[in-house]
SEBA-862829 format. One line per field, with one value per residue (C-alpha): residue number from 1; z, x, y; residue in three letters. Coordinates in nm, 2 decimals, m for minus. Layout:
BEGIN
pos	(NUM	...)
zz	(Z	...)
xx	(X	...)
yy	(Y	...)
code	(ALA	...)
END
This chain:
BEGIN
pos	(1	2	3	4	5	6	7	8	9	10	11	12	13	14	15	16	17	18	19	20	21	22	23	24	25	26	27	28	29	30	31	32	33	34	35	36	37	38	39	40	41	42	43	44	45	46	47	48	49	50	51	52	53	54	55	56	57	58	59	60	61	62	63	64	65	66	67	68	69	70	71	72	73	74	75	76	77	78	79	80	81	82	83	84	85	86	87	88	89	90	91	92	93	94	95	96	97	98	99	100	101	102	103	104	105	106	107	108	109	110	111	112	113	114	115	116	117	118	119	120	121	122	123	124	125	126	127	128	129	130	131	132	133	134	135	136	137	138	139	140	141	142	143	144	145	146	147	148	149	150	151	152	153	154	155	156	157	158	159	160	161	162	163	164	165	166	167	168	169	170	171	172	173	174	175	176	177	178	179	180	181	182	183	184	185	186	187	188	189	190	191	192	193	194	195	196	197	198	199	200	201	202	203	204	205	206	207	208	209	210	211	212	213	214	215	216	217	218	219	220	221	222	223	224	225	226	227	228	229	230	231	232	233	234	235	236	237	238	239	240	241	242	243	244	245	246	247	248	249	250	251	252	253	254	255	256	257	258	259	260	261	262	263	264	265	266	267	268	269	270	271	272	273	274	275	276	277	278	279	280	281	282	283	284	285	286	287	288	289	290	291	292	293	294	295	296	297	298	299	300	301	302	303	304	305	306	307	308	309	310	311	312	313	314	315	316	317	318	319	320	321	322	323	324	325	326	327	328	329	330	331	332	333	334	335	336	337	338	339	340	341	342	343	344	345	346	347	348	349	350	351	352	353	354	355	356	357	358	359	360	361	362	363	364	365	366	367	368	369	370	371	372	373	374	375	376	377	378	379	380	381	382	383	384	385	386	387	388	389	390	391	392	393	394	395	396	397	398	399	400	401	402	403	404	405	406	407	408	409	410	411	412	413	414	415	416	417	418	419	420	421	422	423	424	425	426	427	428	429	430	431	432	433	434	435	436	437	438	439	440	441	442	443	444	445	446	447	448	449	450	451	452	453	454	455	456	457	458	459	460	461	462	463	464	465	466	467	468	469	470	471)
zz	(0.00	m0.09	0.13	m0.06	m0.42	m0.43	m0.16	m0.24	m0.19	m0.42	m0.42	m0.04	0.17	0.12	m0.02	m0.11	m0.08	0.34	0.38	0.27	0.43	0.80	1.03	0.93	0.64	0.89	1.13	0.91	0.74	1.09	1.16	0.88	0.89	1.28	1.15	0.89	1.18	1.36	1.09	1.05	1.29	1.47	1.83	1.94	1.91	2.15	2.08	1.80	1.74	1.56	1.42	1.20	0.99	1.00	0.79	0.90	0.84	0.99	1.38	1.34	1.16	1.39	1.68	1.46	1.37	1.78	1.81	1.59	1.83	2.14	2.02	1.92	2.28	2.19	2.31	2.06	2.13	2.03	1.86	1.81	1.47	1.41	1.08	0.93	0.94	1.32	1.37	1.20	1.40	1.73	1.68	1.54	1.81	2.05	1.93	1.79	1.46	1.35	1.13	1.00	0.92	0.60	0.23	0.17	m0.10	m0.26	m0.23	0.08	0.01	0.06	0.32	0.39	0.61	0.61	0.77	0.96	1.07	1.36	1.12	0.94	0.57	0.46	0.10	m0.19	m0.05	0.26	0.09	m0.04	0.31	0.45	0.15	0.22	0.55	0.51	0.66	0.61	0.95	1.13	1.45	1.75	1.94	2.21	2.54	2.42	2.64	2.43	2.57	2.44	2.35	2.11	2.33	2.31	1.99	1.85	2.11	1.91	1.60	1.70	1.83	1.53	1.33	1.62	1.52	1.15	1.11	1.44	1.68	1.44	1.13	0.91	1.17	0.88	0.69	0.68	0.61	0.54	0.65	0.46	0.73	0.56	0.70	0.69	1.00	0.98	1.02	1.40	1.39	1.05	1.23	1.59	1.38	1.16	1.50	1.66	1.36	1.42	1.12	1.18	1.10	0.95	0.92	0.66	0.55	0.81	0.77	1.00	0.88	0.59	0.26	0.00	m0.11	m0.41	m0.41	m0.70	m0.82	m0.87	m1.07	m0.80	m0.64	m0.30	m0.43	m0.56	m0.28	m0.19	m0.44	m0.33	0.02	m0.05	m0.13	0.07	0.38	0.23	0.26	0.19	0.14	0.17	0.31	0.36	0.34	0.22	0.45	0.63	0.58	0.40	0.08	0.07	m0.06	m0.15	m0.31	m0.32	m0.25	m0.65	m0.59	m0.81	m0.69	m0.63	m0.79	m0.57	m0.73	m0.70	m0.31	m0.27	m0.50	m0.27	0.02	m0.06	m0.15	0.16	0.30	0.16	m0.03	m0.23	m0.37	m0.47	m0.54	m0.71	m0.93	m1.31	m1.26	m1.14	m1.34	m1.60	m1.60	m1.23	m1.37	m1.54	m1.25	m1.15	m0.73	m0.67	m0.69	m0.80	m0.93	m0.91	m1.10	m0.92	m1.04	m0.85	m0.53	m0.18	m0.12	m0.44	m0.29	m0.01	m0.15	m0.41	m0.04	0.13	m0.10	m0.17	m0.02	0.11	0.23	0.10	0.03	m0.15	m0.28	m0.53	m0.77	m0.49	m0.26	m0.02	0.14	0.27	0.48	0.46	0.64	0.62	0.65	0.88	0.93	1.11	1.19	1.38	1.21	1.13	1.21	0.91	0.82	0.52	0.49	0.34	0.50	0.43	0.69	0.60	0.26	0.37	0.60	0.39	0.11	0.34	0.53	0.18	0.09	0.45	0.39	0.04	0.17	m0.15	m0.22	m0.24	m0.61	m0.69	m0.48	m0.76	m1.06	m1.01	m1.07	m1.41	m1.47	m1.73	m1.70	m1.55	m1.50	m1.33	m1.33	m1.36	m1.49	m1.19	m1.17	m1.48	m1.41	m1.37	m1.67	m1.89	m1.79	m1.86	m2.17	m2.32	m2.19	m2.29	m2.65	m2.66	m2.57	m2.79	m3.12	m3.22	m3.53	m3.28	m3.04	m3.40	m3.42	m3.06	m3.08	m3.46	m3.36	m3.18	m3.31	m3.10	m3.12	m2.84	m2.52	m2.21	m1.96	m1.61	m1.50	m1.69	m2.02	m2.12	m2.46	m2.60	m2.89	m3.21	m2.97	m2.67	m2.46	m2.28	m2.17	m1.92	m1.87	m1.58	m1.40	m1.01	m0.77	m0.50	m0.67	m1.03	m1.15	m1.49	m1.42	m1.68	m1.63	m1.88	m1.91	m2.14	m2.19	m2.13	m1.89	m2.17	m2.34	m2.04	m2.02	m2.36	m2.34	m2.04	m2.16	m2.48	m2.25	m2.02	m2.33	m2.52	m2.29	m2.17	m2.53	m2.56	m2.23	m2.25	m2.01	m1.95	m1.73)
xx	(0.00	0.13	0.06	0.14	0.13	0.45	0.61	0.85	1.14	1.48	1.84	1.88	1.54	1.17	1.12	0.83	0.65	0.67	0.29	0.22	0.48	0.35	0.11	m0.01	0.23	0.56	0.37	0.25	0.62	0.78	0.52	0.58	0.94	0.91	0.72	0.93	1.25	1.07	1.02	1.42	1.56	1.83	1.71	1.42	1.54	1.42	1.52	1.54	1.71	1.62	1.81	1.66	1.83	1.72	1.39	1.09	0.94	1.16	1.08	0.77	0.78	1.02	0.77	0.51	0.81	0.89	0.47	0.47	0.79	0.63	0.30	0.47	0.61	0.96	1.20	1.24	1.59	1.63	2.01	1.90	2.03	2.31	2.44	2.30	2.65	2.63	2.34	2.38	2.69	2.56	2.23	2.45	2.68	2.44	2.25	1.93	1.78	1.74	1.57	1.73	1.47	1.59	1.55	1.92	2.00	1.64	1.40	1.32	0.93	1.02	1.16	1.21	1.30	1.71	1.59	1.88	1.90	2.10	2.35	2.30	2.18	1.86	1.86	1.66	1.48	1.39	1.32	1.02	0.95	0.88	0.66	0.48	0.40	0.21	m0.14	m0.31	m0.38	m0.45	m0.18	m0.34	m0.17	0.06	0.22	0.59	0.93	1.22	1.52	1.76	2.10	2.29	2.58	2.65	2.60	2.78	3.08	3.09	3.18	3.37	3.59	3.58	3.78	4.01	4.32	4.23	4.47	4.61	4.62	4.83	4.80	4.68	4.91	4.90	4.66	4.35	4.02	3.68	3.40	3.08	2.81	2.51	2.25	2.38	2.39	2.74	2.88	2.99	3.13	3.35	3.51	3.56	3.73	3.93	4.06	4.14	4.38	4.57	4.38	4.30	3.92	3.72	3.35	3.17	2.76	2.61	2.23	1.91	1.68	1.71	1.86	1.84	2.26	2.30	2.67	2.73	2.54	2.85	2.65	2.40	2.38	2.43	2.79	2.88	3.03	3.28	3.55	3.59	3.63	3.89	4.11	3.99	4.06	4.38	4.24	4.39	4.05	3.65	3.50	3.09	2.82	2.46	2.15	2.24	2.59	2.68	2.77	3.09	3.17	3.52	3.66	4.08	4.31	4.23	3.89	3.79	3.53	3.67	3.44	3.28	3.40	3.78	3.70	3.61	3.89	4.16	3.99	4.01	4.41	4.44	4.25	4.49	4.16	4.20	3.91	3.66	3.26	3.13	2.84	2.85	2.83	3.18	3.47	3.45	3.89	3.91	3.99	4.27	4.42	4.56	4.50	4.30	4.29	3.94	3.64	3.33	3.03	2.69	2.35	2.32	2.20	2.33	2.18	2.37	2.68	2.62	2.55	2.83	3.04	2.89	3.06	3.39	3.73	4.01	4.00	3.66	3.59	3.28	3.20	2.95	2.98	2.83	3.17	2.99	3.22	3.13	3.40	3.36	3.55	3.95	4.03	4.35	4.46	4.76	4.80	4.43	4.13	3.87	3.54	3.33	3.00	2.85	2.64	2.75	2.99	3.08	3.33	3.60	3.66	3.73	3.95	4.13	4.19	4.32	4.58	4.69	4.75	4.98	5.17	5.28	5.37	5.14	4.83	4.48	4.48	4.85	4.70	4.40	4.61	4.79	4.48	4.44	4.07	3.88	3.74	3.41	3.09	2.75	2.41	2.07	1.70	1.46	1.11	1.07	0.77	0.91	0.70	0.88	1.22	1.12	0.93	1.29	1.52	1.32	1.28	1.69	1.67	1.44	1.48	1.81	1.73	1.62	1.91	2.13	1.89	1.96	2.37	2.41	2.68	2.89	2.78	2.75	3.03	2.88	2.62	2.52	2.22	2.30	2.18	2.00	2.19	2.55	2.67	3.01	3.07	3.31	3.58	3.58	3.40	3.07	2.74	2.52	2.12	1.94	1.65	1.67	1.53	1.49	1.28	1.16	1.50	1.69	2.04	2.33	2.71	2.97	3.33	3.61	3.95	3.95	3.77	3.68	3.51	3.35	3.24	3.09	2.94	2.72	2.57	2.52	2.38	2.14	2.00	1.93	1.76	1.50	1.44	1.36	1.08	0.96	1.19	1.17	1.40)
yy	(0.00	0.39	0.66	0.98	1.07	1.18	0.91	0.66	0.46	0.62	0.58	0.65	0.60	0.72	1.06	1.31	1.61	1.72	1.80	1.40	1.31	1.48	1.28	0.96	0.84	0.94	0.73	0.45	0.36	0.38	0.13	m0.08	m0.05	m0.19	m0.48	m0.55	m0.53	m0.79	m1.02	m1.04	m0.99	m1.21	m1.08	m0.81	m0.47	m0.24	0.08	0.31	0.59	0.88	1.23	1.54	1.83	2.13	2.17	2.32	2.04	1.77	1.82	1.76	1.41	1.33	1.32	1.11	0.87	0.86	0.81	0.54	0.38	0.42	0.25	m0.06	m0.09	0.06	0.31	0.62	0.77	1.10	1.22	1.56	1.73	1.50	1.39	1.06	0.89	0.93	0.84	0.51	0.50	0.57	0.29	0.03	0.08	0.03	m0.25	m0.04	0.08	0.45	0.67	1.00	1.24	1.41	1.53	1.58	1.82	1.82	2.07	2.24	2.12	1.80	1.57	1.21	0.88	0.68	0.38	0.18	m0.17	m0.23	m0.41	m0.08	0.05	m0.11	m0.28	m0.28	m0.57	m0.43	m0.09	m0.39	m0.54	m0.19	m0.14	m0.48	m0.43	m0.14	m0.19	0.13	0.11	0.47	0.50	0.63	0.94	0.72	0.94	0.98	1.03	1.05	1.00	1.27	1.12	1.38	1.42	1.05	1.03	1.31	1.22	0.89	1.02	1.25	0.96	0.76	1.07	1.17	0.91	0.92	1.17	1.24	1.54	1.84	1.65	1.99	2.20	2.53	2.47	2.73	2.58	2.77	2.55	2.68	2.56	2.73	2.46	2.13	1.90	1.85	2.23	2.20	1.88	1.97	2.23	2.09	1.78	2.03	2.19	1.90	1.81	2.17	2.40	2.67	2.75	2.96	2.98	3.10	3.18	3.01	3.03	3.02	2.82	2.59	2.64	2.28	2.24	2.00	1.98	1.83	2.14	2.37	2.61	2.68	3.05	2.94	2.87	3.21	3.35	3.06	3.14	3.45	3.36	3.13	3.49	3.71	3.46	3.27	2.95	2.65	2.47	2.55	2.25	2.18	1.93	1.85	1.89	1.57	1.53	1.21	1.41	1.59	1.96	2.10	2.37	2.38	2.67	2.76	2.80	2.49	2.30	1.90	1.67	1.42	1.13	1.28	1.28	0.95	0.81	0.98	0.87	0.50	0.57	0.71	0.45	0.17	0.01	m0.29	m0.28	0.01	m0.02	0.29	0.35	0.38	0.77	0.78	0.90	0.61	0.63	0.51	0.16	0.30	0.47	0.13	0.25	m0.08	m0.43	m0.44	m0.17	m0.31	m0.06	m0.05	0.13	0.48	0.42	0.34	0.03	m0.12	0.00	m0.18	m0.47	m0.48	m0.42	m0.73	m0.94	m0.80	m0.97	m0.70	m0.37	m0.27	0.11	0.28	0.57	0.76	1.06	1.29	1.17	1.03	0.78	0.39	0.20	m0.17	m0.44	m0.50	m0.08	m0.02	0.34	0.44	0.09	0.07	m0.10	0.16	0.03	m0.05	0.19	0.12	0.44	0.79	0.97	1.34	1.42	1.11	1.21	1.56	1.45	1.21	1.46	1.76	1.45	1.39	1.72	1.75	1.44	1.52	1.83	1.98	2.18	2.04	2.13	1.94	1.62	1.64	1.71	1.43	1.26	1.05	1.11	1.26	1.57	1.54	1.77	1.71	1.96	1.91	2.06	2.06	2.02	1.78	1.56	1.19	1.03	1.36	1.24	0.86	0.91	1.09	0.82	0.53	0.67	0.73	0.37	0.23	0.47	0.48	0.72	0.93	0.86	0.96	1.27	1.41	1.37	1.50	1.69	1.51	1.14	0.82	0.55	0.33	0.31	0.18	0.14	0.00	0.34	0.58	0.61	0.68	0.79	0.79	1.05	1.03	1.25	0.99	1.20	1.05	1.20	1.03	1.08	0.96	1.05	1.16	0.85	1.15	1.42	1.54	1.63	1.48	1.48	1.51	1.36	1.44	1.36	1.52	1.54	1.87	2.10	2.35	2.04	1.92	2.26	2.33	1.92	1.98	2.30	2.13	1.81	2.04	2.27	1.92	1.77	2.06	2.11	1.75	1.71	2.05	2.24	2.55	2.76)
code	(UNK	UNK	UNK	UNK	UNK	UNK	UNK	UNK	UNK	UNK	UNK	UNK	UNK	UNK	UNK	UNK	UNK	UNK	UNK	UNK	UNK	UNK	UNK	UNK	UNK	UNK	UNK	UNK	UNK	UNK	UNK	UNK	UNK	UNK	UNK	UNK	UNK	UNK	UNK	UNK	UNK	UNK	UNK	UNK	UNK	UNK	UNK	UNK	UNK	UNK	UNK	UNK	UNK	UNK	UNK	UNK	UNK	UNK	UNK	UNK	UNK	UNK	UNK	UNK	UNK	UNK	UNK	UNK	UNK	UNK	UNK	UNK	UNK	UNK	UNK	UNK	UNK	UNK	UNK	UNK	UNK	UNK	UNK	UNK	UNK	UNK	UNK	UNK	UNK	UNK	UNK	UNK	UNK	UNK	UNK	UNK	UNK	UNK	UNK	UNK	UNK	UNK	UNK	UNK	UNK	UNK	UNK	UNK	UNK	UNK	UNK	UNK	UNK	UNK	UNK	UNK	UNK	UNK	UNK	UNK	UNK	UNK	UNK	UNK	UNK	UNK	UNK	UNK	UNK	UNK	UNK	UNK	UNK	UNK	UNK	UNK	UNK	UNK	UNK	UNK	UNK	UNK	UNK	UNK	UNK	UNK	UNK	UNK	UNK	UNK	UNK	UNK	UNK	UNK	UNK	UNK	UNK	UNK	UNK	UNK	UNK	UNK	UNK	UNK	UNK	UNK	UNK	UNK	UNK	UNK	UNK	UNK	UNK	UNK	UNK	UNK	UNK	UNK	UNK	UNK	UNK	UNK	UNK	UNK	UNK	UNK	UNK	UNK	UNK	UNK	UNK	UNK	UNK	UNK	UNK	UNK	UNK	UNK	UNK	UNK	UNK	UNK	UNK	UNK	UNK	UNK	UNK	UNK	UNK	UNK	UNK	UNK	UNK	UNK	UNK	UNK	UNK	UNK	UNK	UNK	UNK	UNK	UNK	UNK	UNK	UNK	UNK	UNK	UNK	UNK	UNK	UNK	UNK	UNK	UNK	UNK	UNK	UNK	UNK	UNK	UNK	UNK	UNK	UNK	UNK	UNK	UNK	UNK	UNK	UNK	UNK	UNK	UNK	UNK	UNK	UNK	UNK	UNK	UNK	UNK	UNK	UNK	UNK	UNK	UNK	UNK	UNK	UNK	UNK	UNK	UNK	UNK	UNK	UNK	UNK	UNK	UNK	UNK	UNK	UNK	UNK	UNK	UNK	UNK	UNK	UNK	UNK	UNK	UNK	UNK	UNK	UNK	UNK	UNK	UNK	UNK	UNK	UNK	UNK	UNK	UNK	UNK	UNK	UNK	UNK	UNK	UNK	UNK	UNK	UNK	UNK	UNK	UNK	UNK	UNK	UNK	UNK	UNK	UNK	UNK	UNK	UNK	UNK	UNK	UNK	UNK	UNK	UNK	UNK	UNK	UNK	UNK	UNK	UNK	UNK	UNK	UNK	UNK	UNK	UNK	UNK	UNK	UNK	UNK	UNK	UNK	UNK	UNK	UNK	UNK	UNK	UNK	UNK	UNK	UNK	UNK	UNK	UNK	UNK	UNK	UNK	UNK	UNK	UNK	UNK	UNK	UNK	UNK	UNK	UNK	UNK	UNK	UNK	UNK	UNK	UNK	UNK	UNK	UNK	UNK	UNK	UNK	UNK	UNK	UNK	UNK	UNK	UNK	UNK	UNK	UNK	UNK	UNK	UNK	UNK	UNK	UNK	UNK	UNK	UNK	UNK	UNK	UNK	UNK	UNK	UNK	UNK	UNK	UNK	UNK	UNK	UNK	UNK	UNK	UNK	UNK	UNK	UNK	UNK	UNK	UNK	UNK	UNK	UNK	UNK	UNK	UNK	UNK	UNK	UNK	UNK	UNK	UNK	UNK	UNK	UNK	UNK	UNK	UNK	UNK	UNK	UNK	UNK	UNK	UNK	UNK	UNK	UNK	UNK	UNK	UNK	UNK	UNK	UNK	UNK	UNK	UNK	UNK	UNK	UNK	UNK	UNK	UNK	UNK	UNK	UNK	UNK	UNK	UNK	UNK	UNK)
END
């Protein structure tokens, strides 16, 4: 059963508009998702712990998910605004499940559930199970007392990140931490400190502001490459709403691509072997870092999964940097504990550590890197059937498919995710359709950045002219 025209399950937990989302449904999934819990779990779980960001609408479903805990006889343990990486953290540690109430980066309109095992992430398959248990049933107001654990849980992360690098690591280095509105913007720069930069914090915002960053264009970001002169930074550092997806900008005031993060975090990381999705810089094979790549569809849960099975030191990551640790990891001779779910902070961290070691610039740690050049952007509001109907006909039309790329030509394709083209040049452009909100997103690589450049304007313009777009 759906609740919600606009609710459902997309490449990281259940999403939709925040007035369908209030009352009832919040109430009704948390109860599903319960009696799905019970149905496979090794032993009862009693607790479950629950965190927010900051939009307006977020508190409030945050009590109905707690009513909805309390009515099935168990504890709801509130983590306060925390990010979703330690939350996840904190319940797993602690033997409970958790739900992050969250939209991410999408629209401030809209909001949405991370639903956490106590062995962590959900999968696909219980994304189905949650689904399946849905009883329609209404769920009575139930007296609440939430236990308020956000220092404990926020002291836990903190800990995880305190030897990554060690106390003095960045000693000189002068980071701008953008905290706008995300979750993360304390704990960035209490961790930064703690490594010896010096910080400086920049545009914080009351309220709630939606931050795409893979979004580069977006006017939120205006102001950031200024700063980085006008406060001799070495770095500006930031994360989304929730903070599991990473933002950098280097001392050159270029923007660090989100799958650049996450492949320098797994080198930093010692990873044998990577899982990314096939929106990752399509040359990371070629780099010759790893052991083993292994391409998923977009989506956390496929990361996951793709982990799960992987030998070695296992690290994931996706094109928005967002950072998983699996099993074998040892840094500075210590095992970090696995924690398979985004992670904003790590990949920061691991870049800037880099950058001290080599006794270089964030920008001559990237250069170094053998990628194409790669872009990301996307047209929002496009109704989901506009953004299907276009990508099924690329699909299924190849005259039309011709049609659309007549100027650059199309040598070869491919579909695990969306669809990627690859043109006469070598260069590639990628379609797909957001799981998270009516958007259609566009990935290109180049071997240049001027081409990268010129290809995504040429990628965006295409494909609003082809649903109906208008800006």
């Amino acid at each position: 059963m759906a609740l919600g025209n606009s609710l459902k399950f997309g490449t990281s937990g259940l999403r939709g508009l925040a007035v369908e989302l209030e009352g009832q449904a919040a109430r009704q999934y948390t109860a599903a998702f319960l009696r799905h819990l019970a149905q496979i779990a090794n032993a009862p779980v009693r607790r479950v712990f629950l965190g927010r960001d900051f939009r307006p609408s977020s508190a409030a479903i945050l009590g109905d998910c707690a009513v909805a805990i309390a009515a099935a006889g168990l504890e709801p343990v509130d983590c306060g605004l925390i990010p979703t990486p330690a939350l996840a953290l904190h319940a797993q540690a602690q033997g409970g499940a958790a739900i992050m109430v969250t939209g991410s980066h999408i629209p401030a309109d809209r909001n949405g559930l991370k639903f956490y095992l106590p062995t962590g992430e959900i999968s696909k398959a219980d994304e189905q199970g949650i689904v399946a248990a849905l009883d329609g049933a209404h769920v009575e107001d139930h007296a609440v007392t939430l236990r308020d654990d956000s220092e404990a849980a926020t002291a836990r992360y903190l800990d995880r990140f305190a030897s990554l690098l060690g106390k003095g690591a960045l000693a000189g280095m002068r980071v701008g931490v953008f905290e706008h509105s995300t979750v993360a913007r304390d704990l960035l720069a209490t961790i930064l400190e703690h490594c010896g930069a010096e910080v400086v914090r920049l545009g914080r915002i009351d309220g709630f502001v939606p931050v795409d960053t893979e979004a580069f264009s977006d006017p939120v970001f205006a102001p950031l490459s200024g700063w980085i002169g006008e406060h001799r930074l070495d770095a500006i550092v930031s994360a989304d709403g929730d903070g599991d997806r990473p933002l950098l900008m280097d001392n050159r005031g270029a923007f660090v691509r989100g799958d650049v993060l996450g492949l320098l975090a797994a080198r930093y990381l010692g990873a044998q072997v990577v899982v990314t999705p096939v929106t990752s810089n399509s040359a990371i094979e070629l780099t010759g870092y790893f052991e083993t790549v292994v391409r998923t569809r977009v989506g956390s849960p496929f990361v996951v999964a793709a982990m799960d099975t992987a030998d070695g030191a296992v690290v994931g990551f996706e094109a928005n940097g967002g950072t998983f640790v699996g099993k074998g990891v040892v840094v500075q001779d210590r095992p970090l504990p696995a924690l398979a779910t985004r992670d904003a902070i790590l990949p920061v961290l691991c870049l800037l550590g880099d950058a001290a070691t080599q006794h270089k610039t964030v920008s001559q740690v990237c250069a170094d890197i053998p990628l194409q050049h790669a872009l990301a952007d996307r047209l929002q509001d496009v109704p989901g059937e506009r953004s299907a109907a276009f990508l099924e006909r690329l699909a299924a039309d190849a005259e039309y498919a011709a049609t659309v790329f007549e100027p650059h030509g199309i040598t070869r394709t491919a579909a695990i995710d969306g669809l990627q083209f690859w043109t006469r040049s070598g260069d590639m452009v990628h379609f797909r359709a957001s799981g998270n909100a009516p958007e259609l997103r566009c990935y290109v690589e180049a071997q240049t950045a001027e081409n990268a450049g010129a290809l995504l304007i040429w990628g965006l313009e295409t494909a609003a002219r082809e649903v109906g777009h208008k800006a």
